[in-house]
mmCIF file of the C-alpha atoms, coordinates in Angstrom:
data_MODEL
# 
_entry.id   MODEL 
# 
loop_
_atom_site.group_PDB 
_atom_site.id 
_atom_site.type_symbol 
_atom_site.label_atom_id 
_atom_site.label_alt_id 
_atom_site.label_comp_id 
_atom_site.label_asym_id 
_atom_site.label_entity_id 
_atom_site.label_seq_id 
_atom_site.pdbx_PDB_ins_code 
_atom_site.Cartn_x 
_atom_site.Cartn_y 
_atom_site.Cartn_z 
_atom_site.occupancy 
_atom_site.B_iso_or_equiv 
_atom_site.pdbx_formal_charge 
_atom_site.auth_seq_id 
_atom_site.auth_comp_id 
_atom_site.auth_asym_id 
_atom_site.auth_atom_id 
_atom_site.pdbx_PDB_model_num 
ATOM 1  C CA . UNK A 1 1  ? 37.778  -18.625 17.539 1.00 0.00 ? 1  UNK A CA 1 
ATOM 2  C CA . UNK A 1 2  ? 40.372  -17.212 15.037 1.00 0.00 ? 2  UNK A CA 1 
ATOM 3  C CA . UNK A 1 3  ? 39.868  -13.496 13.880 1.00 0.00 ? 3  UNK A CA 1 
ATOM 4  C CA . UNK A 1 4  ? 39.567  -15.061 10.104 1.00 0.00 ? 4  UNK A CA 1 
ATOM 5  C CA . UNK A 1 5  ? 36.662  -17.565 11.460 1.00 0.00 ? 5  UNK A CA 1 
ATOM 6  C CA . UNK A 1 6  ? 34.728  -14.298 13.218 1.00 0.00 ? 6  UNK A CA 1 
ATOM 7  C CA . UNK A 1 7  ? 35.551  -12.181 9.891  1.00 0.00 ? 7  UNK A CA 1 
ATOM 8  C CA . UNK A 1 8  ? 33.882  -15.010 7.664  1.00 0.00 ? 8  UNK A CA 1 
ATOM 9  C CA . UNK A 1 9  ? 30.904  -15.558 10.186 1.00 0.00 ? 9  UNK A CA 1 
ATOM 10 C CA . UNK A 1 10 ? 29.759  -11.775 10.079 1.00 0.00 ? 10 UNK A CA 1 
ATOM 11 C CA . UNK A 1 11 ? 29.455  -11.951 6.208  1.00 0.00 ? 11 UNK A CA 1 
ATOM 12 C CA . UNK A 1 12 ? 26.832  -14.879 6.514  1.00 0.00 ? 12 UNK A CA 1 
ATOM 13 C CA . UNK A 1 13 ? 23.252  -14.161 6.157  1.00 0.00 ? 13 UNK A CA 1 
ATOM 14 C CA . UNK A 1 14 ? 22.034  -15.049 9.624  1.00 0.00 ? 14 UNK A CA 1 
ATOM 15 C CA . UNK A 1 15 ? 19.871  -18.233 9.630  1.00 0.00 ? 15 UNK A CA 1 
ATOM 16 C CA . UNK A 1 16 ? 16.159  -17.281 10.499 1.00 0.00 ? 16 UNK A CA 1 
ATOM 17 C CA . UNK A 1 17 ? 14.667  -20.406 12.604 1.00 0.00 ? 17 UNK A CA 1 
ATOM 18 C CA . UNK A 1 18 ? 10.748  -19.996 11.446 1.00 0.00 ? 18 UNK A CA 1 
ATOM 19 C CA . UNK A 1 19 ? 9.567   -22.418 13.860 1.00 0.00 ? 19 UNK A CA 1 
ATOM 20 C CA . UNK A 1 20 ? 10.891  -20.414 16.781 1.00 0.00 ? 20 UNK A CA 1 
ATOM 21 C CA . UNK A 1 21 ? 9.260   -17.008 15.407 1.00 0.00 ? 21 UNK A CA 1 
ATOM 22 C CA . UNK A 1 22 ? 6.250   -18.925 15.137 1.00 0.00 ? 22 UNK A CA 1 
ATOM 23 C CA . UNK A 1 23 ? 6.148   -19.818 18.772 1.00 0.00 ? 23 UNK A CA 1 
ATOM 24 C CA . UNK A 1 24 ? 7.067   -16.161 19.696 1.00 0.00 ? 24 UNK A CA 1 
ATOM 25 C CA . UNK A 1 25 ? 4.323   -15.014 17.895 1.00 0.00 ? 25 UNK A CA 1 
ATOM 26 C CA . UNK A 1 26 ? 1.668   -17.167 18.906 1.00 0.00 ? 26 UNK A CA 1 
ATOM 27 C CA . UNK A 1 27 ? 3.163   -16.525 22.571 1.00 0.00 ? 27 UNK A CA 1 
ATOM 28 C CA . UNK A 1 28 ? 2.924   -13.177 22.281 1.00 0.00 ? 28 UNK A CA 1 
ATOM 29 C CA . UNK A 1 29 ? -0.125  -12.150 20.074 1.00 0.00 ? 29 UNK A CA 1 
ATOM 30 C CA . UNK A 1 30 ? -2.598  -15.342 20.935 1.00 0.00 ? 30 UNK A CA 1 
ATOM 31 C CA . UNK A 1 31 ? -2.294  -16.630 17.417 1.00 0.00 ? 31 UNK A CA 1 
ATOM 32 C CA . UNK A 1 32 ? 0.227   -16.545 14.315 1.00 0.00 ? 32 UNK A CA 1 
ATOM 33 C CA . UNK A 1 33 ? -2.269  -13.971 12.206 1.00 0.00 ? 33 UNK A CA 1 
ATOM 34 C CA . UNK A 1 34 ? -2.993  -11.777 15.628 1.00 0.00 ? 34 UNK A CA 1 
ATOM 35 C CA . UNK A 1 35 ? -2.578  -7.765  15.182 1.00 0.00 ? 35 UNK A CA 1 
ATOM 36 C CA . UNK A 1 36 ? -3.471  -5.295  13.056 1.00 0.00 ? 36 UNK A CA 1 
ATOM 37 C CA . UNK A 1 37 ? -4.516  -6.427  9.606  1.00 0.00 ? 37 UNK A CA 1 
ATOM 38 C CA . UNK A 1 38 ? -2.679  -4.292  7.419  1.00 0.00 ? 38 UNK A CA 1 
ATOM 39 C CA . UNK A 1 39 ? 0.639   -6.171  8.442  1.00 0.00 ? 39 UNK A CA 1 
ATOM 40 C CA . UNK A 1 40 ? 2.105   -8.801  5.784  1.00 0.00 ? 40 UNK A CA 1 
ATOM 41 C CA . UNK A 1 41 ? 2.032   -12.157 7.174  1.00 0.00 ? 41 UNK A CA 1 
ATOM 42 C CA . UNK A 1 42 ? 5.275   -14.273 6.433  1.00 0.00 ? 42 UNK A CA 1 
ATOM 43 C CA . UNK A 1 43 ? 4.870   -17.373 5.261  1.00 0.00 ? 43 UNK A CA 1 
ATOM 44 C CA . UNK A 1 44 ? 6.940   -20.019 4.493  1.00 0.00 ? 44 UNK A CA 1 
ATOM 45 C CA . UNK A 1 45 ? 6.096   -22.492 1.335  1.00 0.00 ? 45 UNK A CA 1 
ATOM 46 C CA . UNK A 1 46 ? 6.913   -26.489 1.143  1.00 0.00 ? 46 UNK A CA 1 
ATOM 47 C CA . UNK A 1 47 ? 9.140   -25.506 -1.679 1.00 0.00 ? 47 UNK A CA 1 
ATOM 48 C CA . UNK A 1 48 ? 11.511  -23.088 0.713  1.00 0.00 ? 48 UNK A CA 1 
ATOM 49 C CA . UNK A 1 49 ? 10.245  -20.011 -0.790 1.00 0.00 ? 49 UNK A CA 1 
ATOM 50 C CA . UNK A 1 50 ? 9.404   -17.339 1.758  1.00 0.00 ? 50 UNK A CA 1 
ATOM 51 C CA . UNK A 1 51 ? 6.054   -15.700 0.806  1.00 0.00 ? 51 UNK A CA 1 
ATOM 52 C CA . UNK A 1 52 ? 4.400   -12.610 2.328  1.00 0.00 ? 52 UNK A CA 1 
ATOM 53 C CA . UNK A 1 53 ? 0.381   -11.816 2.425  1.00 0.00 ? 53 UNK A CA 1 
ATOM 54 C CA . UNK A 1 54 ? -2.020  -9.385  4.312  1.00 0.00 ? 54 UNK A CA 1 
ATOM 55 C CA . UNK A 1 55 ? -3.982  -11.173 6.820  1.00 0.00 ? 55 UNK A CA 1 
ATOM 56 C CA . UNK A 1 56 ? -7.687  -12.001 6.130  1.00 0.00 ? 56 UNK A CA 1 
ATOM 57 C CA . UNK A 1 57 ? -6.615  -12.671 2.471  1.00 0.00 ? 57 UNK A CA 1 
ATOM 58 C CA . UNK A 1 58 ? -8.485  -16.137 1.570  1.00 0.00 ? 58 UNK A CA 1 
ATOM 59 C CA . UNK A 1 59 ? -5.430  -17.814 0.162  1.00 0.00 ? 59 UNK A CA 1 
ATOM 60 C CA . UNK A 1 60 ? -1.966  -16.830 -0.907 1.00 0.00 ? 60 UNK A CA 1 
ATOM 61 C CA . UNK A 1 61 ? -0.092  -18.319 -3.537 1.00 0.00 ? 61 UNK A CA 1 
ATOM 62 C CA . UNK A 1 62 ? 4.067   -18.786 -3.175 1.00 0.00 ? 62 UNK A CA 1 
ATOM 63 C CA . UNK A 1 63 ? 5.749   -16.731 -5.670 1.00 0.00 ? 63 UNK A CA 1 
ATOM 64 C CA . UNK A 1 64 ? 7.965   -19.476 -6.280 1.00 0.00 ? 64 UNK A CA 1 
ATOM 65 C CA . UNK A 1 65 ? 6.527   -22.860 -7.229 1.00 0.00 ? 65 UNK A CA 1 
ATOM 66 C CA . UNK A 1 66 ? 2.245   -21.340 -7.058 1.00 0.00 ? 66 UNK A CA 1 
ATOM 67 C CA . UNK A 1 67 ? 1.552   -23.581 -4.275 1.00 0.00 ? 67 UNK A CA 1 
ATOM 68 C CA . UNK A 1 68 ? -1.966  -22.236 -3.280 1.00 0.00 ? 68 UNK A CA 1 
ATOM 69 C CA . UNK A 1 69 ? -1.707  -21.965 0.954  1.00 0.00 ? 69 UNK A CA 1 
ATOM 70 C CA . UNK A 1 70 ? -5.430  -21.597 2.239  1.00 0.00 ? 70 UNK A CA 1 
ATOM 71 C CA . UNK A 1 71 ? -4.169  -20.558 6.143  1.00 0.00 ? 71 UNK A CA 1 
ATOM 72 C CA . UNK A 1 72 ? -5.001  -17.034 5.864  1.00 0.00 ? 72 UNK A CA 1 
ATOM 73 C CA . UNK A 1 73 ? -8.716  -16.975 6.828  1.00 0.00 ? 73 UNK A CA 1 
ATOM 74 C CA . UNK A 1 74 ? -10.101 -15.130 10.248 1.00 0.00 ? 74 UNK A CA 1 
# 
């Protein structure tokens, strides 16, 4: 790898793979909405929008396109 090629690289945004923090959380806390309450939940919309809500909310709504997500229930 050139020194130009590594240069470039470490000015990307690193890619977040959500499907793999999914399955680390569930692996680690017994569900994806485990833990203490008070933390945001992140959520990722249809649309591509990443939305955050508390957990135990009854729905959250993307701040992008208002898609209504109903996933946030106990």
């Amino acid at each position: 790898m050139l020194l130009s090629d590594i240069i470039k690289q470490a000015k990307e945004k690193p890619h977040l793979d959500w499907e793999v923090y999914c399955q680390w959380k569930i692996l680690h806390c017994g569900s994806l909405w485990g833990g203490d309450e008070s933390k945001p939940v992140v959520w990722k919309c249809s649309c591509g929008a990443v939305n955050t809500s508390v957990a135990g909310e009854k729905y959250g709504r993307c701040q992008h396109c208002g898609l209504i997500f109903l996933a946030f229930l106990k």
